[in-house]
C-alpha positions as CSV (number, residue, x, y, z in Angstrom):
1,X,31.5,96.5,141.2
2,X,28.8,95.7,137.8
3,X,26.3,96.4,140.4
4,X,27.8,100.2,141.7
5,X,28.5,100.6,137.9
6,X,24.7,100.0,136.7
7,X,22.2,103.1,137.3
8,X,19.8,103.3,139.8
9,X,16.0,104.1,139.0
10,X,13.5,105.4,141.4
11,X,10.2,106.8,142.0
12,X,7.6,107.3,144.7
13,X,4.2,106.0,145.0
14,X,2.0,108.3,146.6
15,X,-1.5,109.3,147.9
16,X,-4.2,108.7,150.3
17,X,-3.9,105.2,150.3
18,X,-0.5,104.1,149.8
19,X,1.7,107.4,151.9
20,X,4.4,108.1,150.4
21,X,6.5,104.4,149.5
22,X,9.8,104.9,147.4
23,X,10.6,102.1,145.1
24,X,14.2,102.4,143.8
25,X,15.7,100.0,140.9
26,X,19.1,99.2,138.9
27,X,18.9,97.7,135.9
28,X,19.5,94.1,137.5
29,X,16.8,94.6,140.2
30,X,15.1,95.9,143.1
31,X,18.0,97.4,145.7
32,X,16.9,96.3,149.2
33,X,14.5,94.1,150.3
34,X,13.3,91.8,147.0
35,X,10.0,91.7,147.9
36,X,9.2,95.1,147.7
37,X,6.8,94.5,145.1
38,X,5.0,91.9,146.7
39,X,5.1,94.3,149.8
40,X,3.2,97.0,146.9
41,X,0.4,94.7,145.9
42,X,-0.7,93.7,149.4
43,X,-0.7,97.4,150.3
44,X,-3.1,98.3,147.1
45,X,-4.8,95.0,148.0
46,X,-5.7,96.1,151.4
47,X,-7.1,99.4,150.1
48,X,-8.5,97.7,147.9
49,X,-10.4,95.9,150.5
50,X,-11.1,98.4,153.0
51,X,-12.5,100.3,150.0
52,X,-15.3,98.2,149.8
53,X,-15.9,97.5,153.4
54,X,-16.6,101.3,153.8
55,X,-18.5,101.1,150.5
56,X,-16.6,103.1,148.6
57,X,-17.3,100.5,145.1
58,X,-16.2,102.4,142.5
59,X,-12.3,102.8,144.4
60,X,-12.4,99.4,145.1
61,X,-12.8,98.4,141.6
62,X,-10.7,100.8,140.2
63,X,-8.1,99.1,142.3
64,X,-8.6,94.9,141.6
65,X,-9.8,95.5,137.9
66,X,-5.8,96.9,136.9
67,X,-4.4,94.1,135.1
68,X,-1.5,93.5,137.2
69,X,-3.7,92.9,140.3
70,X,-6.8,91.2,138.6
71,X,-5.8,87.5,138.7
72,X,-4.6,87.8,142.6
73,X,-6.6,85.3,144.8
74,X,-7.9,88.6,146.6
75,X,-8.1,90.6,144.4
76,X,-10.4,88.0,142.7
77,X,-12.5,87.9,146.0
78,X,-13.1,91.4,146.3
79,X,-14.4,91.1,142.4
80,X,-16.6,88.4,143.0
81,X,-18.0,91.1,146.3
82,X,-18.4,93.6,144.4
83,X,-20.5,91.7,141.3
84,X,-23.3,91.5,143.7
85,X,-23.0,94.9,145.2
86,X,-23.0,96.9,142.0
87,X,-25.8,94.3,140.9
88,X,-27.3,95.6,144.2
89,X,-26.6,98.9,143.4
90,X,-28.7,98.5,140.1
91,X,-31.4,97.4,141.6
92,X,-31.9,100.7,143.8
93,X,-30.8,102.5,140.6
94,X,-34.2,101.2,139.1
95,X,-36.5,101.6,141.9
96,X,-35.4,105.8,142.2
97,X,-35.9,105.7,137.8
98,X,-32.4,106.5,137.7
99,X,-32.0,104.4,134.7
100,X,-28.8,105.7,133.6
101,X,-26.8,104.9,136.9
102,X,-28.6,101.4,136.8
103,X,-27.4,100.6,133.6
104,X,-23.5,102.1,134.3
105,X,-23.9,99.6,137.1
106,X,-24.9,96.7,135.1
107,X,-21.5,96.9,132.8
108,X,-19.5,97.2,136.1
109,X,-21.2,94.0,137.9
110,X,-20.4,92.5,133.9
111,X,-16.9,93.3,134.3
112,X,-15.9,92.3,137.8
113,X,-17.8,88.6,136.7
114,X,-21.1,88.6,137.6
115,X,-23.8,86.5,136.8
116,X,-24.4,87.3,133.3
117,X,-28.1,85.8,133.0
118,X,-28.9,88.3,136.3
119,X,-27.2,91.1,134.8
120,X,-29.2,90.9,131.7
121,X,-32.8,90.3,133.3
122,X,-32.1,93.0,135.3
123,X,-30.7,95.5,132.2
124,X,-34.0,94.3,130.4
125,X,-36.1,95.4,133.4
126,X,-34.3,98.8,133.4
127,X,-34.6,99.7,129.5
128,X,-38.8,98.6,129.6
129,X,-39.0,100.6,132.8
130,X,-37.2,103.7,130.2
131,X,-39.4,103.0,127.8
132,X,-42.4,102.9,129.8
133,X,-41.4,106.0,131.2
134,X,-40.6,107.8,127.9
135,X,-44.0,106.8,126.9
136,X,-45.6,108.7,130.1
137,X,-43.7,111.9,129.5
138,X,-44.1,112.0,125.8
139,X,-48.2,111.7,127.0
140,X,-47.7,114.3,129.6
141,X,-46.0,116.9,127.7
142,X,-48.9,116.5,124.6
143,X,-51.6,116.8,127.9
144,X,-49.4,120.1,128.8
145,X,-49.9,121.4,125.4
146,X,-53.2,120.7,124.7
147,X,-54.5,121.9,128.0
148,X,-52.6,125.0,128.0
149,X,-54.2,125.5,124.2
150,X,-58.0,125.6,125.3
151,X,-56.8,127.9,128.2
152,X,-55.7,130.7,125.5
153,X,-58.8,130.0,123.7
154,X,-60.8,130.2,126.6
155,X,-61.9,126.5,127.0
156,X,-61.5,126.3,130.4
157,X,-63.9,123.4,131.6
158,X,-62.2,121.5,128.9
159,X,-58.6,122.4,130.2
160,X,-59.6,121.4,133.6
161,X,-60.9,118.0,132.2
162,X,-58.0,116.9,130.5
163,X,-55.6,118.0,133.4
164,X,-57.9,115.8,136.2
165,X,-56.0,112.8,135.2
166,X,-52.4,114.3,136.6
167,X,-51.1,113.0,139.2
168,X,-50.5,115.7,142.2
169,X,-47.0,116.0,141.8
170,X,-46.8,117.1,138.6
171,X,-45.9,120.8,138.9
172,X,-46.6,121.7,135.5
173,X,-49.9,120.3,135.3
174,X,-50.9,122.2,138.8
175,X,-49.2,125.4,137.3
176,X,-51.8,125.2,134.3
177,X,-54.7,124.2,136.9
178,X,-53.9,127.5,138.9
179,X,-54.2,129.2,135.6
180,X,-57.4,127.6,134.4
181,X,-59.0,128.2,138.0
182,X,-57.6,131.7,138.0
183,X,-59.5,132.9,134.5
184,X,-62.3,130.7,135.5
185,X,-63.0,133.1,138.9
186,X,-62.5,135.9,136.4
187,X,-64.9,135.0,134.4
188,X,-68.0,134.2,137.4
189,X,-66.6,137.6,138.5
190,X,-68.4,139.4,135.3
191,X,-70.7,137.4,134.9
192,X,-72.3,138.4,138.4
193,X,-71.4,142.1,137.4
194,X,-73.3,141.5,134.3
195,X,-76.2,139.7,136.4
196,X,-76.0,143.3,138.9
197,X,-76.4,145.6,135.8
198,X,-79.1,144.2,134.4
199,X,-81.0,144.0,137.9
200,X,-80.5,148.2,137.9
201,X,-81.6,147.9,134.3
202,X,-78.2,148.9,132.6
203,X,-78.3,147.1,130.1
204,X,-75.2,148.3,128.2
205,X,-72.5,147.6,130.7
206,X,-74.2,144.1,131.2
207,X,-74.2,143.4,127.5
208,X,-70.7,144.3,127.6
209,X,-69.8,141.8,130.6
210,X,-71.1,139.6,128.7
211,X,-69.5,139.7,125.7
212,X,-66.5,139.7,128.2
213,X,-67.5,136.8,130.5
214,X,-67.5,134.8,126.8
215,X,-63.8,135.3,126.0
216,X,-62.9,134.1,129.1
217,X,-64.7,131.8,128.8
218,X,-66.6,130.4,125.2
219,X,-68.0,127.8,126.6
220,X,-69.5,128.1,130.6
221,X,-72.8,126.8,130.2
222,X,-73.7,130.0,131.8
C-alpha cells in the first residue's frame, strides 16, 4: 500500500519529566493513536504545572513560554501564576540587595504578562536602592583609604575618628580599628617607658622614647 510504501520517522522524547515517549511518523502522519501529540502537550503541561507547585519557577517557565505551548488555556494559567511569583521573587530579591537577581526577575514576570505598571515601580525601586548603595560603598572605600592614610602617618586619634561612623559589620573598617588600636597601645607603651627613664634620671633613653612615642603617634596630646 502508499502508506507501507512512504518512510517512517521516529524519535524519542526523553528526560526526568517526560520518561522515555517514542513518537514515530510517515510522511502522511502520526502511526497509531492520532492524538499522540495532544497526549505530548498535556504531559509537558502537567510538568509544567507540578513545576511550579513545588516551586521550581524557572522549569516551569521554561516549559509554558515555548511557542508551541504558550497560547494553551493552561499553559496561559500557569503564566499568569508565575507573573506574580517572580514579581514575588523580586521583591525578596530587593530586600537581601541582590539587585541583580531582582531585576532578572522583573524581565521574567514582563515576559510571562505581568502587570507592567508593578513591574516597573518595582524595577525603579531596585535601580535607586543600586544607586543608593553604590553611593555608600564608593563613601566607604574613600573612609577606608583615608583612615588607613593617617594610620601610616601616625595620626591615629584622627584614624579612629573618621572610622567611628562604621557600622559594626564592616570588616574592613574593624580590620583598620584593630590596627589603629594596636599602634596606639604601642605608643602609651613608650611613652610610660620614657616617663620611667626620666624618674631614674636617664634622660637619653627617655628622650629617645620620645622621639619614638611621636612617630607612632605625631599627634597624642601627650
Amino acid at each position: 500500500s502508499l502508506h507501507d510504501a512512504l518512510p517512517i520517522y521516529g524519535f524519542w522524547l526523553c528526560g526526568p519529566r517526560f520518561g522515555r515517549i517514542g513518537v514515530w511518523s510517515t510522511a502522511l502522519g502520526f502511526v497509531g493513536d492520532p492524538s499522540m501529540l495532544g497526549g505530548l502537550t498535556f504531559v509537558r503541561l502537567k510538568a509544567a504545572e507540578n513545576a511550579f507547585k513545588d516551586g521550581r519557577y524557572d522549569e516551569a517557565f521554561q516549559i509554558v513560554r515555548d511557542e508551541t505551548l504558550r497560547d494553551h488555556r493552561r499553559a496561559q494559567k500557569v503564566l499568569s501564576r508565575l507573573a506574580g511569583a517572580f514579581l514575588g521573587r523580586a521583591e525578596s530579591h530587593l530586600e537581601a540587595e541582590r539587585f541583580g537577581e531582582a531585576l532578572l526577575d522583573l524581565d521574567r514576570s514582563r515576559d510571562a504578562g505581568g502587570d507592567p505598571s508593578a513591574i516597573a515601580d518595582l524595577r525603579d525601586q531596585v535601580r535607586n536602592q543600586a544607586d543608593e548603595m553604590q553611593i555608600k560603598n564608593r563613601r566607604r572605600q574613600e573612609r577606608h583609604a583615608a583612615a588607613r592614610d593617617r594610620i601610616n602617618r601616625g595620626s591615629l586619634y584622627g584614624a579612629q575618628a573618621m572610622l567611628e561612623p562604621a557600622s559594626d559589620s564592616d570588616d574592613h573598617a574593624k580590620d583598620l580599628r584593630d590596627q589603629a588600636a594596636a599602634r596606639q597601645r604601642h605608643a602609651d607603651d613608650v611613652v610610660r617607658d620614657a616617663r620611667s627613664f626620666l624618674k631614674a634620671g636617664q634622660q637619653e633613653p627617655a628622650i629617645e622614647r620620645c622621639m619614638r612615642a611621636k612617630e607612632l603617634d605625631p599627634h597624642a596630646p601627650e
